[in-house]
N, C-alpha and C positions, 0 to 999 in steps of 0.2 A: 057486834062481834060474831062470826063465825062459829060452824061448830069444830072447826080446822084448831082456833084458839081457844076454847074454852078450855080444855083438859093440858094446855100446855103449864107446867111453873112458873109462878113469876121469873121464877133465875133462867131458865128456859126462853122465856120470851125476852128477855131480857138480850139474853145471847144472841138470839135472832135478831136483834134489833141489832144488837152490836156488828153482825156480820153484813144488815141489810145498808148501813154507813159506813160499811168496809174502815171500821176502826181502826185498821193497822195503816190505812194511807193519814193516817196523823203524822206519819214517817216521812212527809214529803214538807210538811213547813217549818215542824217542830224543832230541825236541825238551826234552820237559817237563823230561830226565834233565839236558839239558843247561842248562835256563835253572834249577833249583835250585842247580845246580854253579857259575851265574855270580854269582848272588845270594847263597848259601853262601862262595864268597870276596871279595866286594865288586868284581868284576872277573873277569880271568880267569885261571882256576886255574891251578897249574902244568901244563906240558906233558905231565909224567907223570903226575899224577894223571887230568888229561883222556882221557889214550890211553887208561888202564886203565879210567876207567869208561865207554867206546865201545865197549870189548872187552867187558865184562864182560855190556851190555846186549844185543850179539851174540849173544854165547853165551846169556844167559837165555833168548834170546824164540826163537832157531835150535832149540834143545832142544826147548823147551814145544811149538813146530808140529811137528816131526818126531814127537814123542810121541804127538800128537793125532792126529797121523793115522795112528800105531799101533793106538793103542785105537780110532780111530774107523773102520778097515778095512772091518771086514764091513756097518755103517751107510752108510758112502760108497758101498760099491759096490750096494746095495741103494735107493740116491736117486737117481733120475735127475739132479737138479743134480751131484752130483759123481759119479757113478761114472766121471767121466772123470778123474779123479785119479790120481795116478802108481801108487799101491799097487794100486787095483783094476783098475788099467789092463796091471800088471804092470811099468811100465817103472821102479818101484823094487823090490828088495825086502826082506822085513822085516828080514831080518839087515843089508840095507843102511841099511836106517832105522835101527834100535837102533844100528849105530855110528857114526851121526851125531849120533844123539841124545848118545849118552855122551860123546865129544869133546865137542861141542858144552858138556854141563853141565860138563866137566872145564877147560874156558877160563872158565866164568865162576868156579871156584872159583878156580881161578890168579888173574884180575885179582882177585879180593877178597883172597887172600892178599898181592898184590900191593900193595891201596890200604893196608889198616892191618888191626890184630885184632879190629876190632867188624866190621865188613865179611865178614873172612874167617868168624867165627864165626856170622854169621847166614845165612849162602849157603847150607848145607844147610833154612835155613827157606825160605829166598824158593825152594828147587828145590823143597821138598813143595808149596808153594802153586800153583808153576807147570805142576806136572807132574800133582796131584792134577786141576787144573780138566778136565783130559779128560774123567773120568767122574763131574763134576755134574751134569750134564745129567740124567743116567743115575736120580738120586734127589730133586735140590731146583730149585725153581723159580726159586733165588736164584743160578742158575750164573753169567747176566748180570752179579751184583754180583763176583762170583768169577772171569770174567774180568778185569773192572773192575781187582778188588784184582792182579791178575797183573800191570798194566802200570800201577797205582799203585806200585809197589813201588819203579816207575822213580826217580821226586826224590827218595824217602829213602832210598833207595842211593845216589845219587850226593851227596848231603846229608851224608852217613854219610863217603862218601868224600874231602872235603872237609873237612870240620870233626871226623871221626870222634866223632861223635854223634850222637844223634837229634833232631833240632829241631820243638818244635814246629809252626813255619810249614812245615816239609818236611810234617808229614801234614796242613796244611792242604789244601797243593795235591796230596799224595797222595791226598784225599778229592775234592777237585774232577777227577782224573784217574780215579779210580773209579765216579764218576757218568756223568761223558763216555763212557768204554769202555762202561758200562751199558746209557745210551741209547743208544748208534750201535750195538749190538750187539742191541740188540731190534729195533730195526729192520733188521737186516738177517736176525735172523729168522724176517721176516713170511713169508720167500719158502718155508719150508719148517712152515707151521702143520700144514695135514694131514698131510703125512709125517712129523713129530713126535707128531701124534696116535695114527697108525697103530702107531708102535713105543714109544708109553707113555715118551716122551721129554718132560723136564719144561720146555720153555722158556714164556715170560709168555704169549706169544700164543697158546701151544697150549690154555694150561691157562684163561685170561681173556678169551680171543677180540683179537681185533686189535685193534679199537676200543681198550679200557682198555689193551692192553699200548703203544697209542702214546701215551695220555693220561700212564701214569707213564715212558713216556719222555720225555717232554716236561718234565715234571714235572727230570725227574734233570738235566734239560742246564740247564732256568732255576737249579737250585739249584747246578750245576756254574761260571754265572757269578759265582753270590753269594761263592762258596767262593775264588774268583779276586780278586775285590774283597778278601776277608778279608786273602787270602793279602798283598797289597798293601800292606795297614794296617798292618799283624804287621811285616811287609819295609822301612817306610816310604819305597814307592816312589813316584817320580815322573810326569808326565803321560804321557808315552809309556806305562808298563806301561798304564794307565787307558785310552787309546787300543787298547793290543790287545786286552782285556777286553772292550771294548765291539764290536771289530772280532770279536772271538770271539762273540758275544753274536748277531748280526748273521749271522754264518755259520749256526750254529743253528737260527735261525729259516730259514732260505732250506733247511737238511739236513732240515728239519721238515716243509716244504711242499711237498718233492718225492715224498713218499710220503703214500697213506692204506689204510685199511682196504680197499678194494678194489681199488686201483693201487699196486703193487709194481714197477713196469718198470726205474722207476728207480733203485734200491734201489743197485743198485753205485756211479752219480754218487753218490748219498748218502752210502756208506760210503766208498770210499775217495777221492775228487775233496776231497768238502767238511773229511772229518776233517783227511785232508793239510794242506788249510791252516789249517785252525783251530791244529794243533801248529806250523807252518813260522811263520805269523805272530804266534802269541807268544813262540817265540823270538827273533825278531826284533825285537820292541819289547823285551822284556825287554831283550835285549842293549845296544839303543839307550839303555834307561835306564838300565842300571848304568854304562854306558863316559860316559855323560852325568854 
């Protein structure tokens, strides 16, 4: 430990830790997790089953960032965009990372033990998948779909939790959440092409150049609405869901045109402003349509 950490408070470092997993991007699966959960009970689930899958998606996505920025240490401090990050910065450190990390995955196996035995028996899968994505980057260019799949995992877990099964329409829209993550994650990115180049890091834009990496991002978010419409049909939902869809559809296109191949300025409006509502206002009509 540093002399940076020593005189910080637990509750202090604690905060930092919190800010260095940018804890408020929970705001980008925690919607989907919860509109399968409303749609899965035809309403609203019980108040325990709700708590437990809030917790559980806590714990998945707290772990996964804290891990990442394990393995991605010596990468972060080595990129200008982050080496202002807590670990390279010193103001966490690893030993303090690792046991947040492990808390961290040790809450989501609780809430799954919690919800039922399909749940709790597949939580060691959804922790390899969450925790493996760190170092995709590292070998396949497919790491984008792989975060994707991290925070698709969301509605058929809470699906799971719910009906304790796997439903097909949950990996409908676990497929439409996998594409979304896709795209808003190549474009974000654009902002680190050369510096991916330079340390033989596989992300689309390093390896395809920016141009095509936002053409199949583009590509991922139009087919992420189609998968939404599906989801709908499967669900036999009413106009409001078809209204967020569409209101989603719309957000998209507007996260699409704030960046291109050679302007990246905007890249954070993009990622976090636009996705935010794209998950905040389909839960919102979803809900409108099920309580309807």
């Amino acid at each position: 430990m540093t002399a940076r950490t020593t005189g910080i408070p637990v509750i202090g470092k604690l905060l930092v830790i919190l800010e260095m997993i940018k804890f408020e991007h929970t705001i980008f699966a925690m919607p989907f997790a919860l509109s399968a959960a409303l749609v899965a009970a035809g309403g609203l689930p019980q108040w325990r089953a709700l708590g437990w899958i809030v917790v559980a998606m806590v714990g998945a996505r707290s772990a996964a960032m804290a891990f990442n920025r394990i393995a991605d240490a010596r990468i972060d401090a080595e990129n200008p965009r982050t080496a202002s990050r807590a670990i390279p910065k010193g103001e966490v450190s690893i030993a303090a990372a690792w046991a947040f990390t492990i808390v961290s995955a040790a809450v989501l196996v609780i809430a799954a033990y919690e919800l039922n035995s399909l749940a709790f028996a597949l939580s060691p899968v959804a922790l390899v998948a969450i925790l493996g994505y760190s170092y995709a980057k590292r070998f396949t260019t497919f790491s984008h779909l792989w975060l994707g799949l991290c925070l698709g995992i969301a509605p058929v877990g809470a699906w799971i939790a719910v009906k304790g099964q796997i439903g097909f329409p949950s990996m409908v829209l676990s497929a439409a959440v996998i594409l979304w993550t896709a795209g808003f994650d190549i474009i974000y990115s654009l902002q680190d092409v050369e510096f991916d180049r330079r340390m033989g890091l596989f992300s689309l834009p390093s390896r395809i150049g920016a141009g095509r990496a936002l053409a199949v991002s583009r590509l991922m978010h139009a087919a992420m609405v189609g998968l939404l419409v599906w989801f709908g049909v499967l669900t036999i939902r009413g106009v409001p869901y078809y209204i967020g869809a569409a209101i989603v559809g719309v957000f998209l296109i507007y996260e699409q045109s704030l960046v291109s191949p050679k302007d990246t300025s905007r890249v954070n409006a993009a990622f976090f402003t636009m996705n935010g509502c794209v998950s905040l206002v389909m839960l919102a009509c979803v809900a409108i349509d099920v309580f309807l």
